[in-house]
C-alpha positions in Angstrom: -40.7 -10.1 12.2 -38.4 -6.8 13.5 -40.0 -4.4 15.4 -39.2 -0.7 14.1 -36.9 1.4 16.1 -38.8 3.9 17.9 -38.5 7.5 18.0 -35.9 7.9 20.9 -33.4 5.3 19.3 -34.0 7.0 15.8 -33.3 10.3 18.0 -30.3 9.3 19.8 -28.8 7.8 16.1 -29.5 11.0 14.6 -27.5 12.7 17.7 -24.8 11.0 17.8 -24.4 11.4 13.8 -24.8 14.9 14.2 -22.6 14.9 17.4 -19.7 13.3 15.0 -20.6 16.0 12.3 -19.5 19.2 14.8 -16.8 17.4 16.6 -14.9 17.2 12.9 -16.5 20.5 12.1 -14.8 22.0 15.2 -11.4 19.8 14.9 -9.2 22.9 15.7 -11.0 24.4 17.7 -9.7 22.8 21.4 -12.2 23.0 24.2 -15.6 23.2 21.7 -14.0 20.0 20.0 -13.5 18.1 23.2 -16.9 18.7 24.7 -18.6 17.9 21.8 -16.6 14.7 21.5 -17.3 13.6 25.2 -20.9 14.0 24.4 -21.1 12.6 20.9 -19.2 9.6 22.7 -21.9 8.8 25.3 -24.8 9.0 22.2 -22.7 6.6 20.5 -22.6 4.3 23.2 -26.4 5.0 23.7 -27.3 3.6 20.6 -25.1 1.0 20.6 -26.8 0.0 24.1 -30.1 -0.2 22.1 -29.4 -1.5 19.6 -27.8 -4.6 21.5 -30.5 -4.4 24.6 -34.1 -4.0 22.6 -33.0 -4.7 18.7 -30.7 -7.8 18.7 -33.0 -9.4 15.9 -31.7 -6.4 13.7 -27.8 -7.5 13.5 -26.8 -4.5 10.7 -27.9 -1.9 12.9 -25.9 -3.2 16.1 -22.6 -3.9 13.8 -22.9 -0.2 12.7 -23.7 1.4 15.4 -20.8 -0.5 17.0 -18.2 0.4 14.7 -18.9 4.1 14.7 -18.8 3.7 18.5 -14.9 1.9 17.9 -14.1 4.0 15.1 -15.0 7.3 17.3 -13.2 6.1 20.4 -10.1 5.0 18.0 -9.9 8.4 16.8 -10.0 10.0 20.4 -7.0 7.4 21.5 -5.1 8.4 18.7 -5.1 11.9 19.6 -4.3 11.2 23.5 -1.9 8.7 22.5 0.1 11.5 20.2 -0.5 9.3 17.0 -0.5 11.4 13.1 -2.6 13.8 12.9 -3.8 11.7 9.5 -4.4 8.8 11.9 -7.1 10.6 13.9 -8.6 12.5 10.9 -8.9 9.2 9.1 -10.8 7.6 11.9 -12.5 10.6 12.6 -14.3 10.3 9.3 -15.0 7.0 9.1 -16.9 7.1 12.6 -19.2 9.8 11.0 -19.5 7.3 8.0 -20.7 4.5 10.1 -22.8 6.8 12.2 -24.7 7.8 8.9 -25.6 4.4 7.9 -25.9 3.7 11.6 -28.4 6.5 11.6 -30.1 5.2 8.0 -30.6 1.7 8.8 -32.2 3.0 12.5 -34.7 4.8 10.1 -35.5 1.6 7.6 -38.2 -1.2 7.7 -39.5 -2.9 11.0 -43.4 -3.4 11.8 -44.6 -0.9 14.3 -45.5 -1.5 17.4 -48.9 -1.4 18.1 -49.8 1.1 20.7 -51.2 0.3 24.3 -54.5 1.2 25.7 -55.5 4.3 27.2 -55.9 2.5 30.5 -52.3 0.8 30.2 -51.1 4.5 30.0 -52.7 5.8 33.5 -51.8 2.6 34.7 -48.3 3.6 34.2 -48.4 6.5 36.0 -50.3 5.4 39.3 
């Protein structure tokens, strides 16, 4: 039995997809493109975190998740490392490829988790 990814990994997934989205959407546009790449690179590695951390049983989403990650750091080396400008397109889109099904597969089966009891919550915060 998986447990369902909750809302802030579903979040952070849906982020960093979106993250990737923009920084090819804003591929000439120098500092917008590198800020949004810096960010998008630490929700990638957010989700890749946990996936490993607190969904190991769900092996798909952590391979995903951990090739966008690659794919999206690959495409930023490229670029620093003065590579073809195919070379970091190319991995580019394949990073916002695996972040989608990164991103769908963070959205799919799982049993919820059943909620705690009120007096769990203000426990909590004591």
């Amino acid at each position: 039995m998986t447990a369902r990814p909750g809302p802030w990994l579903r979040l952070t997934a849906l982020a960093g997809t979106v993250g990737v989205a923009v920084v090819v959407a804003t591929g000439a546009w120098g500092l917008a493109h590198d800020v949004a790449a810096h960010v998008t690179l630490a929700l990638l590695a957010a989700t890749v975190l946990a996936a490993r951390l607190a969904h190991a049983d769900r092996p798909k989403l952590l391979v995903t998740a951990g090739a966008s990650f690659l794919l999206f750091s690959g495409a930023g080396l490229a670029a620093l490392a003065g590579a073809p400008a195919w070379l970091h397109v190319t991995l580019g889109a394949a990073a916002l490829a695996a972040a989608a099904v990164a991103t769908a597969i963070s959205f799919r089966g799982g049993t919820p988790v059943p909620a705690g009891s009120w007096r769990d919550y203000l426990t909590l915060t004591k």
